[in-house]
PyMOL Python script that loads the backbone (N, CA, C, O; Angstrom):
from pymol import cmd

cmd.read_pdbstr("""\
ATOM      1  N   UNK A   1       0.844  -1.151   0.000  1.00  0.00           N
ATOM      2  CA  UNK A   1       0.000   0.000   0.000  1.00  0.00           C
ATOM      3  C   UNK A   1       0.904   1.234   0.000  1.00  0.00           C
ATOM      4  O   UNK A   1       1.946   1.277   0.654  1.00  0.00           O
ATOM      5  N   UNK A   2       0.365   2.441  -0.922  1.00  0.00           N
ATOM      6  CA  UNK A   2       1.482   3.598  -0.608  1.00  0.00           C
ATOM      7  C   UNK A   2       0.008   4.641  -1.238  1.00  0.00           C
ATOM      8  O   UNK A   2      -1.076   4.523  -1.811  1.00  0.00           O
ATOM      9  N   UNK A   3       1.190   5.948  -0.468  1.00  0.00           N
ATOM     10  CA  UNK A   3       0.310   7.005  -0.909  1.00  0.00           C
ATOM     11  C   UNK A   3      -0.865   7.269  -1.908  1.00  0.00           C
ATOM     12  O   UNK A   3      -1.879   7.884  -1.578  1.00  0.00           O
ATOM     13  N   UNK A   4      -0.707   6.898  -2.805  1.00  0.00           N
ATOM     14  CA  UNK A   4      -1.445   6.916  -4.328  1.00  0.00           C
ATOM     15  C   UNK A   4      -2.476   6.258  -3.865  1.00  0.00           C
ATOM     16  O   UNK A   4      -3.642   6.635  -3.748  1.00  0.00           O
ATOM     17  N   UNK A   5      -1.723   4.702  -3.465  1.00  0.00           N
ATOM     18  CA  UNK A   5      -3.503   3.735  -3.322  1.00  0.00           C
ATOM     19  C   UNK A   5      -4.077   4.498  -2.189  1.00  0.00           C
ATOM     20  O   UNK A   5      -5.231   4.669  -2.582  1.00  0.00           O
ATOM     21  N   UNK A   6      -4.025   4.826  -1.514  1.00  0.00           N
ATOM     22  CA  UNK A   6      -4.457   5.774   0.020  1.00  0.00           C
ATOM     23  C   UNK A   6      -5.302   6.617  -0.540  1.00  0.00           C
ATOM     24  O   UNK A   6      -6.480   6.328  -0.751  1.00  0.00           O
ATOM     25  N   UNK A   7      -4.660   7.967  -0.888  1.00  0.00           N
ATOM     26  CA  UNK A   7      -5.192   9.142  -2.036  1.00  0.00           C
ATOM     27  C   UNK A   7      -6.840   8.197  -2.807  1.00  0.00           C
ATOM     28  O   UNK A   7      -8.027   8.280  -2.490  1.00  0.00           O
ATOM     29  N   UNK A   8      -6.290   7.568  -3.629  1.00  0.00           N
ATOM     30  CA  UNK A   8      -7.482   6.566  -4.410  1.00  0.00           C
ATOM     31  C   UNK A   8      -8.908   6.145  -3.720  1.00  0.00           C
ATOM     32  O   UNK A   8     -10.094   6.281  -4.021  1.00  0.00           O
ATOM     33  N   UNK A   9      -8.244   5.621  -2.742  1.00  0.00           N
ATOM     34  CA  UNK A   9      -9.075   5.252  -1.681  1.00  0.00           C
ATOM     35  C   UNK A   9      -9.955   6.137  -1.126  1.00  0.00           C
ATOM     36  O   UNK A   9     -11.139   5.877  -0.910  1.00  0.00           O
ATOM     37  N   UNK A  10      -9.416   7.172  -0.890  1.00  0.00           N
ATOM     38  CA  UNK A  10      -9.808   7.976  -0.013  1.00  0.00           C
ATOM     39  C   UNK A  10     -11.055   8.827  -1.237  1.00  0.00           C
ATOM     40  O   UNK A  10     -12.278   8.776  -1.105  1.00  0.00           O
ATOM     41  N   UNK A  11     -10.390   9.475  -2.240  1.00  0.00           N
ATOM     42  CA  UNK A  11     -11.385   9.804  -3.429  1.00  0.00           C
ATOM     43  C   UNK A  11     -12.754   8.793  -3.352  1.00  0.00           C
ATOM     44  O   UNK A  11     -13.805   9.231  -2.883  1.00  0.00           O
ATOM     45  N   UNK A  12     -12.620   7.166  -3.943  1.00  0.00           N
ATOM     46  CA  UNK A  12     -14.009   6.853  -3.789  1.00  0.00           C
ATOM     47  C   UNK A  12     -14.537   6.764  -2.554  1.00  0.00           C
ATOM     48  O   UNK A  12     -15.749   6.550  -2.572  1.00  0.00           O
ATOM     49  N   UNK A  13     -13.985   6.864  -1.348  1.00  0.00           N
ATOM     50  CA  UNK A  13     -14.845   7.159  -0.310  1.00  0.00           C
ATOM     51  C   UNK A  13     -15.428   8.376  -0.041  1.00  0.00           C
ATOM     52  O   UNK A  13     -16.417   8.421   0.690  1.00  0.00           O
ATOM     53  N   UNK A  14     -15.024   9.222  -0.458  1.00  0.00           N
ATOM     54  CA  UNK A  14     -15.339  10.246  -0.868  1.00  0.00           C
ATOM     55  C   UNK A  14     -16.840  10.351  -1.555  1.00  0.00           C
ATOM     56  O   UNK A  14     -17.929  10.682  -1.086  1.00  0.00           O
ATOM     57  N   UNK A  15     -16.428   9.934  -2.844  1.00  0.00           N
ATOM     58  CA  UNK A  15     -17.785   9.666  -3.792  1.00  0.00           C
ATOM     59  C   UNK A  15     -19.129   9.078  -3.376  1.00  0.00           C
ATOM     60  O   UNK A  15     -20.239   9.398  -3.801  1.00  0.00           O
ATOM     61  N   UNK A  16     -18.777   8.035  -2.344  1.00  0.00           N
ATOM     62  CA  UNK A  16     -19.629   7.666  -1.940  1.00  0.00           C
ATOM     63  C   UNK A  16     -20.617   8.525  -1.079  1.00  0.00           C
ATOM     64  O   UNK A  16     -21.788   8.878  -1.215  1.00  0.00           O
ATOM     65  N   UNK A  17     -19.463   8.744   0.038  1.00  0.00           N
ATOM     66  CA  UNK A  17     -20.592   9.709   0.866  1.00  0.00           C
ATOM     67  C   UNK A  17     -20.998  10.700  -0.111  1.00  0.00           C
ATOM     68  O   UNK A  17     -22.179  10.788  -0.448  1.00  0.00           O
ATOM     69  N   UNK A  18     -20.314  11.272  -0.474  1.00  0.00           N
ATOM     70  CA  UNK A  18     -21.588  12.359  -1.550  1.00  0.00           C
ATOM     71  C   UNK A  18     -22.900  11.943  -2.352  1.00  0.00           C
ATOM     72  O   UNK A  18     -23.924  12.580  -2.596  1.00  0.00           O
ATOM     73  N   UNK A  19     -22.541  10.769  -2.645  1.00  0.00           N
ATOM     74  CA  UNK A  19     -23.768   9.872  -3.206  1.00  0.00           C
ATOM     75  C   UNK A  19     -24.651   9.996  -2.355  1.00  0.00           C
ATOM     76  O   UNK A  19     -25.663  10.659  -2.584  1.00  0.00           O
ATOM     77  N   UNK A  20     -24.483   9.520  -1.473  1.00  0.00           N
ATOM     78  CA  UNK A  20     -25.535   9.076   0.112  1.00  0.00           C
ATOM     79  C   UNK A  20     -25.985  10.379   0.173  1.00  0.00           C
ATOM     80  O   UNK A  20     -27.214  10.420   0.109  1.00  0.00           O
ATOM     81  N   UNK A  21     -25.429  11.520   0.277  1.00  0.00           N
ATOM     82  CA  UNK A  21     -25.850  12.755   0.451  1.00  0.00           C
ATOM     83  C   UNK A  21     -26.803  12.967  -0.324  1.00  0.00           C
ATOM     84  O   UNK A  21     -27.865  13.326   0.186  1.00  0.00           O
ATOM     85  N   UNK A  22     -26.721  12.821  -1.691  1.00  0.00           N
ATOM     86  CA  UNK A  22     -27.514  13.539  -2.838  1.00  0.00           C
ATOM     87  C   UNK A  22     -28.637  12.281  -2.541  1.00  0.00           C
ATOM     88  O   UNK A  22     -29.757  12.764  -2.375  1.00  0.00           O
ATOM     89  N   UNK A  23     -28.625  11.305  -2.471  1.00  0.00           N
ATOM     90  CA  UNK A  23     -30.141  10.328  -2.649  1.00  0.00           C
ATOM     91  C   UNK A  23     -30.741  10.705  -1.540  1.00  0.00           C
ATOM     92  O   UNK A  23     -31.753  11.385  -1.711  1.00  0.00           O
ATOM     93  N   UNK A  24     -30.269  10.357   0.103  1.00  0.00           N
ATOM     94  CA  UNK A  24     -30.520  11.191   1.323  1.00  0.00           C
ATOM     95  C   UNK A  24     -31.707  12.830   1.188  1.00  0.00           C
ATOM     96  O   UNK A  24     -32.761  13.182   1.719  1.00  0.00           O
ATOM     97  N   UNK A  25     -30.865  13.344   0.295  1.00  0.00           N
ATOM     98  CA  UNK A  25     -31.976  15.156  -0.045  1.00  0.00           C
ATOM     99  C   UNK A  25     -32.349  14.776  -1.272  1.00  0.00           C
ATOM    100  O   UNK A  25     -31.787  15.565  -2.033  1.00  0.00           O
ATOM    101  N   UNK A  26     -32.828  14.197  -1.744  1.00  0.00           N
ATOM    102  CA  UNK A  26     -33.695  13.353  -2.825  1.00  0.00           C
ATOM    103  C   UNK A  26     -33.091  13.917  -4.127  1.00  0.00           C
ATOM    104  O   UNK A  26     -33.760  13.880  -5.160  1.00  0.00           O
ATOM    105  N   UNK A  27     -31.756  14.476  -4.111  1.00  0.00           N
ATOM    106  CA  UNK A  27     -31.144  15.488  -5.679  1.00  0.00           C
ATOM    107  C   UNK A  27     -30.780  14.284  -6.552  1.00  0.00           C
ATOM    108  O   UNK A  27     -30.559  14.327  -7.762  1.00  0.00           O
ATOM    109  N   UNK A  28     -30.751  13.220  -5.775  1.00  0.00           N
ATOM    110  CA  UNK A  28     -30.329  11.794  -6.795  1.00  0.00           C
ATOM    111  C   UNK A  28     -30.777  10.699  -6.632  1.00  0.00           C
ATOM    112  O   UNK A  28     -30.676  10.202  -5.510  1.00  0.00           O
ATOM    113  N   UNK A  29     -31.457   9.921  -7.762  1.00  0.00           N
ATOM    114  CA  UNK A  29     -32.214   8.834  -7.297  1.00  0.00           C
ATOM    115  C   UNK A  29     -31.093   7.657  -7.132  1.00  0.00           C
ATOM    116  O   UNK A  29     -29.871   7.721  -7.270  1.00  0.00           O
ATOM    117  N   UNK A  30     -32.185   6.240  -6.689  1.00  0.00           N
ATOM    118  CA  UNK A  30     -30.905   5.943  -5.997  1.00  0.00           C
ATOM    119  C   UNK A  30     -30.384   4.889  -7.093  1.00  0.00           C
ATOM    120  O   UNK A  30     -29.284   4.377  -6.884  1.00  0.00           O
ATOM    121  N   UNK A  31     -31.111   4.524  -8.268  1.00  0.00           N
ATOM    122  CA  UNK A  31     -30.513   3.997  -9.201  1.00  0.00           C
ATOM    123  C   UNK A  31     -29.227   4.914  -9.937  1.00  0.00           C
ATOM    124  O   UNK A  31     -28.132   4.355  -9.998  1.00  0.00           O
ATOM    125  N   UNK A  32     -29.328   5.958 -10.350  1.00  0.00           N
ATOM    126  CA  UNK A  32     -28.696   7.143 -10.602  1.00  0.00           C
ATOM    127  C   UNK A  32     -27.228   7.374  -9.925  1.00  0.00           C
ATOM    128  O   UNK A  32     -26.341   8.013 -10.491  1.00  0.00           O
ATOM    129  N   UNK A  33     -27.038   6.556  -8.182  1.00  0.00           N
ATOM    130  CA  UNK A  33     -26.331   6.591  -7.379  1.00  0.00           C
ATOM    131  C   UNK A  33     -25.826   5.193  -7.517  1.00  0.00           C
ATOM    132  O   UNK A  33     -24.597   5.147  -7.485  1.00  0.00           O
ATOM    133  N   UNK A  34     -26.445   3.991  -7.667  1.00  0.00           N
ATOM    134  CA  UNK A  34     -25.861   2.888  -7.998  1.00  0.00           C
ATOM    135  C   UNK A  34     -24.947   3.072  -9.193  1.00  0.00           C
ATOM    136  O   UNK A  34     -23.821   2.583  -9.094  1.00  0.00           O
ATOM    137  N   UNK A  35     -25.294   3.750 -10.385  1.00  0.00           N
ATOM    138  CA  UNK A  35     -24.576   3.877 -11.496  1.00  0.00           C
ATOM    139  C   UNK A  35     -23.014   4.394 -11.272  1.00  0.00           C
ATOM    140  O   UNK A  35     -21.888   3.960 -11.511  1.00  0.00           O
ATOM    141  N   UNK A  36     -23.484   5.334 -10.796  1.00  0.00           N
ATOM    142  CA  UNK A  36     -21.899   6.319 -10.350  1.00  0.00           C
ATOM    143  C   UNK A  36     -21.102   6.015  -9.400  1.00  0.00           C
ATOM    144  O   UNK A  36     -20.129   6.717  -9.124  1.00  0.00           O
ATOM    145  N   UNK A  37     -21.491   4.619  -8.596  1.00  0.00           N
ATOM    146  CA  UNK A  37     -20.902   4.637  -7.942  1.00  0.00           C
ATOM    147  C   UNK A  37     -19.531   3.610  -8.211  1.00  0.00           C
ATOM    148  O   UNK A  37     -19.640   2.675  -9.004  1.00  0.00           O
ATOM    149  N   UNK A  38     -18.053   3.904  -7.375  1.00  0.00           N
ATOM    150  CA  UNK A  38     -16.730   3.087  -8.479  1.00  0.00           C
ATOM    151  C   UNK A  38     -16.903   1.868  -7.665  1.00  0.00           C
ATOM    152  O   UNK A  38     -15.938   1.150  -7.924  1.00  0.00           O
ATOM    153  N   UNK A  39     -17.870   1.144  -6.583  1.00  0.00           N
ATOM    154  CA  UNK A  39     -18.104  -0.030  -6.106  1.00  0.00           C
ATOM    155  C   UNK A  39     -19.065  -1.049  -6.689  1.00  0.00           C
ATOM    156  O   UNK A  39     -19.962  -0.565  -7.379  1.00  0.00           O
ATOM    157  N   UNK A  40     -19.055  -2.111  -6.573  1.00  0.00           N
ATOM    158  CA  UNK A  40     -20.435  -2.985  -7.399  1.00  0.00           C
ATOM    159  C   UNK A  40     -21.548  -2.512  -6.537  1.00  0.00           C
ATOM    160  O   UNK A  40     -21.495  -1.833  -5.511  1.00  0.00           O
ATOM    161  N   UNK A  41     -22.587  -3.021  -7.181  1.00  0.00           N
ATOM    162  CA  UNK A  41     -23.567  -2.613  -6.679  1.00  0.00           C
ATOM    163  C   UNK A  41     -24.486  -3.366  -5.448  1.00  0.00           C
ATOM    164  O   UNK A  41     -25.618  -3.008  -5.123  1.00  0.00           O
ATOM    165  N   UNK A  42     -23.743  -4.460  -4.862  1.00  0.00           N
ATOM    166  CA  UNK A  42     -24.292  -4.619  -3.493  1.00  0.00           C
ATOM    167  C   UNK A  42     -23.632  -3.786  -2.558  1.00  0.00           C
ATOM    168  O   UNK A  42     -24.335  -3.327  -1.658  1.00  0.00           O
ATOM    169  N   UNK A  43     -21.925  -3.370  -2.589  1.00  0.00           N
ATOM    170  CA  UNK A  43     -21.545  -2.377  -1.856  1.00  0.00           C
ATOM    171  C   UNK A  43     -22.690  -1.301  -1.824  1.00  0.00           C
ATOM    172  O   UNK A  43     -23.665  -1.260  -1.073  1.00  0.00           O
ATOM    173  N   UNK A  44     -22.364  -0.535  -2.717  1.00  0.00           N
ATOM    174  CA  UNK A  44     -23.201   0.392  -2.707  1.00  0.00           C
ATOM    175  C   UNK A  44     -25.008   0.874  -2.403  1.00  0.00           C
ATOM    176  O   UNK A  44     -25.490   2.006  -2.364  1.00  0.00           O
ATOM    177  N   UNK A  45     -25.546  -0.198  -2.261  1.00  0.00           N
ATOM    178  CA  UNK A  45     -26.924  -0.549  -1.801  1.00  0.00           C
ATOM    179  C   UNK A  45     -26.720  -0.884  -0.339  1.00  0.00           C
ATOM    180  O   UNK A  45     -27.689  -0.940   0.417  1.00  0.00           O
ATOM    181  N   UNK A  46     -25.488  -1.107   0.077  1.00  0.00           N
ATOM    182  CA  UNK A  46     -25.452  -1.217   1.298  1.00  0.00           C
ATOM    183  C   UNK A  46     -24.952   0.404   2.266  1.00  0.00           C
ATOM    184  O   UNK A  46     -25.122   0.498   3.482  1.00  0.00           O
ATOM    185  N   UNK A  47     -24.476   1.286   1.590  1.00  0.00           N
ATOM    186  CA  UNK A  47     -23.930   2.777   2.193  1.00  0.00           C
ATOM    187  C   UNK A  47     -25.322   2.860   1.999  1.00  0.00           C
ATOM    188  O   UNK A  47     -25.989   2.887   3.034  1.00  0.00           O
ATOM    189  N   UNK A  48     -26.045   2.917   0.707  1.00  0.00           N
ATOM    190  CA  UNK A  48     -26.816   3.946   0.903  1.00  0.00           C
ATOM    191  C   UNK A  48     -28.667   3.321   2.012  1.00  0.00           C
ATOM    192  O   UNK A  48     -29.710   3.953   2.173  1.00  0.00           O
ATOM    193  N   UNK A  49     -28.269   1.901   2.506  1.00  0.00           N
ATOM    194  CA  UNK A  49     -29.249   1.572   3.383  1.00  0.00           C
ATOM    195  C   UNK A  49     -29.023   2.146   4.594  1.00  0.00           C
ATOM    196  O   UNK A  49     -29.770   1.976   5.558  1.00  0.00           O
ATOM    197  N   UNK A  50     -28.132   2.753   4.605  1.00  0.00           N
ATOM    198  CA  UNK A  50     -27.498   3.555   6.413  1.00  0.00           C
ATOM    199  C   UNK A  50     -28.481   4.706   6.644  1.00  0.00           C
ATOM    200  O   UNK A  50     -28.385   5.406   7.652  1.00  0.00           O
TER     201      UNK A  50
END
""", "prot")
cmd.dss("prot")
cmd.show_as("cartoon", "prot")
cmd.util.cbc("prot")
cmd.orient("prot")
């Protein structure tokens, strides 16, 4: 592991919570949020069940 993958990491975690944000205040549906998101899509059905 080094900086870069860290950095990387840290970006799609990033993405995510912003996802959660935008479906959360209804600015994004949540298929819309499955799409964009850089995880498969049971990850991601799982942030945004929180």
């Amino acid at each position: 592991m080094d900086r870069d993958f860290v950095r990387a990491q840290r970006a799609e975690l990033a993405l995510v919570a912003e996802l959660c944000r935008e479906v959360a205040a209804g600015r994004l549906g949540r298929e819309q949020a499955l799409a964009r998101s850089p995880y498969p899509e049971e990850f991601m059905a799982a942030a945004l069940a929180r």
